[in-house]
N, C-alpha and C positions, 0 to 999 in steps of 0.2 A: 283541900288545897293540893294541887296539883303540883310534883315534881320534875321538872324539867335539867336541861343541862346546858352549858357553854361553852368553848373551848377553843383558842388557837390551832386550828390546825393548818399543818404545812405539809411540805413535802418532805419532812422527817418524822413524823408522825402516826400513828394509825390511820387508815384511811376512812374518809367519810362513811364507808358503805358496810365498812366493819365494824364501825362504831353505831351509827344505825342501828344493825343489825342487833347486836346487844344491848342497846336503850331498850328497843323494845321486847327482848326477852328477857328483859329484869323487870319490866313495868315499868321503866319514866316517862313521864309523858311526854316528854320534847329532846329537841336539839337545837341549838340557836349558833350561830356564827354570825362573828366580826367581820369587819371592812377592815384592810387599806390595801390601798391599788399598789403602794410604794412607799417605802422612808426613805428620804431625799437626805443624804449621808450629812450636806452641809447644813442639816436641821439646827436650827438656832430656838424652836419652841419648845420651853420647857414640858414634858411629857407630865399628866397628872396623874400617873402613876408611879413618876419618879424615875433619873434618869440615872447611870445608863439606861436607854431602851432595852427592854428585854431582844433575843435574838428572835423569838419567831415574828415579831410585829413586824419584820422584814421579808417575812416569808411566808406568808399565811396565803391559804386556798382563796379564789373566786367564792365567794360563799351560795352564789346561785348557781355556778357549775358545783358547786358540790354538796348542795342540799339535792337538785338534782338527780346524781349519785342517789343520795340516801333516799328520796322518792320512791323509787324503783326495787328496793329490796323491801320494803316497811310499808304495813298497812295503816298501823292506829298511830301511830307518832305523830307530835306538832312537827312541824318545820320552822324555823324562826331566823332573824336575821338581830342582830344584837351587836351594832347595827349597821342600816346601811345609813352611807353618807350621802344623800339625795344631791347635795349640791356638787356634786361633783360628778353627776351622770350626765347624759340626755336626758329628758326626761320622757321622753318621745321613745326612743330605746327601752328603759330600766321600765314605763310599762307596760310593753310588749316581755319583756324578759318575769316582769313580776306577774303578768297573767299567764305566761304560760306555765311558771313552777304552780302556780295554784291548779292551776288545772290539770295539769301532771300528777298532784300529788292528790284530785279530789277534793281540793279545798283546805287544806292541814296549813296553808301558812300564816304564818303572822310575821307582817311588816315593822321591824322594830327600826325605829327612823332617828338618827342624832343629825346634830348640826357641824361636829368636826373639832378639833380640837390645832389640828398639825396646819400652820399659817403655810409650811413649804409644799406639802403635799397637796392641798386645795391650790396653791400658786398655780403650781402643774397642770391642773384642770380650769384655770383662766378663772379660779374663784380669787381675787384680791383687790385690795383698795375697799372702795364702796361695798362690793358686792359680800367682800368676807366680813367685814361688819353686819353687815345687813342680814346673811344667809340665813336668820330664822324666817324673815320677809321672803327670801329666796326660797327655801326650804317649801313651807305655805303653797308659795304660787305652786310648784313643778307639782305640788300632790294633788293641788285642783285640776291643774294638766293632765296632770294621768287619771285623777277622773271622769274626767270627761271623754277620755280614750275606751276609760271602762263601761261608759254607758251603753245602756240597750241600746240607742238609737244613735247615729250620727251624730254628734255635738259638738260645736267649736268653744273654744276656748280662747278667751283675749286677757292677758294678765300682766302686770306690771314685767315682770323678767321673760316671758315667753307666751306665747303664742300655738295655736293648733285649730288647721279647718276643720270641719264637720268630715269626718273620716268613718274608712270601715278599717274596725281594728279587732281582729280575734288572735287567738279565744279571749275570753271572755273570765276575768276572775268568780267563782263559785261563788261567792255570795255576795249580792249586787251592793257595789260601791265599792268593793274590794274587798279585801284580805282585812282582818282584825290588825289596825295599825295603832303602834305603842311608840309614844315617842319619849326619847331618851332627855337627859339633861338634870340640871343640880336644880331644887325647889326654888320658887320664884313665882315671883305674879306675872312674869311675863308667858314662861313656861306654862304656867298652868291655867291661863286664858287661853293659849295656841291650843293644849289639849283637851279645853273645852269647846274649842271651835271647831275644830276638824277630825283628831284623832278618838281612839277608845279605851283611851287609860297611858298610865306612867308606867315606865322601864329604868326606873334610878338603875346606881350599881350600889349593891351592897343596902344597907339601912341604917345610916346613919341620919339622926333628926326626924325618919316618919312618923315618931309619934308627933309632931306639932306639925308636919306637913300636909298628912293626909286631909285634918280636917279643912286647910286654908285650902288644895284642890276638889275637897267637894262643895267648897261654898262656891267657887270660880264654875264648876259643873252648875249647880243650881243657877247660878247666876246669869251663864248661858241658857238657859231655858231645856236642858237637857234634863231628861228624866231616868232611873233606874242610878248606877251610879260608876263612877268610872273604873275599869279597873287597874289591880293595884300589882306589878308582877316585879317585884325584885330582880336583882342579876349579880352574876359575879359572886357568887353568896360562896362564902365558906363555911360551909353549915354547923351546929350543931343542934342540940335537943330544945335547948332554951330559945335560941334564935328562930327557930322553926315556929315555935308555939306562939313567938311575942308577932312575927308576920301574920299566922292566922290570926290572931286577936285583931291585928288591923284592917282584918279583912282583904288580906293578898289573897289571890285567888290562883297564882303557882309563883312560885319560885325558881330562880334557875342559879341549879351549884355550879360553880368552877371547878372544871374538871382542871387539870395538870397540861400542859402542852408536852406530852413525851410518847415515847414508843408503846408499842401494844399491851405489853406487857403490864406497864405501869397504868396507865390508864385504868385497863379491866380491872387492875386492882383496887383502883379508888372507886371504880363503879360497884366492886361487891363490898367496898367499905361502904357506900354512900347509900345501899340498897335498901340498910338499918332506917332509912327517915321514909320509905315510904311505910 
């Protein structure tokens, strides 16, 4: 079982390339970053992580400029995104952007994909009414978009929210179809039909209920006609010895701790605290 990391960061912060830098000379095997474009001051959605909103969710990096970054210093490291909010791109853009970080990085990322949470913030990107209800529909469509960008060959695409001609679109994501995409959200049959349809496993936060989860998303896999089984990669995790062991029993295949959103300092600290679970 693979250990990975997550983490807020901003422009108060360590920076992407230094933090990199020391994932992979401790041995973990990843780094994933969060989305949001902006918190819209007069937010009226309740946050699920509890409100006040913490400070950096208002300041946090690009997380494709800043995996990026960490690209370029780091050879064996994931790259991960944790996650992005697809409806609220281009899709036409985001992948052009998401094939060039893979390609950048040799193939190291993984697309970790949520649906949004912030009704103000998606308002801002023209997601509302119909369409914010709907955005796992929306969601769906923009990733078949963007596959079909990824294809070998020219391929148009016609889909209920969007549209794209048969185009020449490079580069090209490293391994065909894209990037190992993990989509985020709370258990459900609807959820877990979506990532039998298109994605390659769940990105809950945290693990609370996988043990009666996991087995209801791999009936939904079998169900789909999918073979091998999907996988299972926690987030947000605030680790410890017992929680580690009860994940691999279920067959998670990495894990990703919450690092601290703060200065250099404290961070490396929690990384040579955290270095005990590999």
């Amino acid at each position: 079982m693979r250990i990975s990391t997550t983490v807020l960061l901003t422009d108060e912060t360590i920076r992407p390339d230094v933090l990199a830098r020391a994932l992979e000379q401790r041995g973990f095997a990843g780094l994933y970053l969060p989305e949001h474009t902006h918190i819209p001051v007069s937010r009226r959605t309740p946050a699920p992580m509890g409100d006040p909103l913490p400070r950096p969710y208002g300041r946090t990096l690009d997380p494709f400029v800043a995996l990026s970054a960490a690209a370029t210093v780091t050879q064996r490291i994931t790259l991960g995104t944790s996650i992005t909010l697809v409806a609220q791109h281009d899709p036409i853009v985001l992948a052009k952007q998401i094939a060039t970080l893979d390609w950048m990085s040799r193939g190291r990322l993984t697309l970790g994909v949520g649906f949004g949470w912030n009704v103000e913030e998606a308002a801002d990107h023209g997601v509302t009414g119909t369409a914010w209800h709907r955005r796992r529909d929306l969601v769906r469509d923009r990733v078949g978009l963007m596959r079909a960008l990824w294809a070998p060959e020219p391929t148009a695409y016609e889909g209920e929210f969007g549209s794209v001609r048969a185009s020449l679109a490079h580069p090209k994501p490293v391994r065909p179809g894209g990037p190992r995409l993990l989509l985020g959200g709370a258990a459900g049959p609807t959820l877990f039909a979506h990532i039998a349809e298109y994605a390659d496993g769940w990105l809950p936060i945290g693990g609370s209920g996988l043990k009666d989860a996991v087995p209801a998303l791999h009936a939904a896999w079998r169900s789909a006609g999918r073979t091998g089984t999907p996988a299972l990669v926690p987030g947000f995790v605030l680790p410890s010895a017992g929680k580690l062991a009860h994940y691999r029993d279920l067959g998670a295949e990495e894990v990703v701790l919450q690092l601290p959103s703060a200065s250099g300092s404290e961070i490396l600290h929690t990384l040579d605290d955290y270095a005990r679970y590999l």
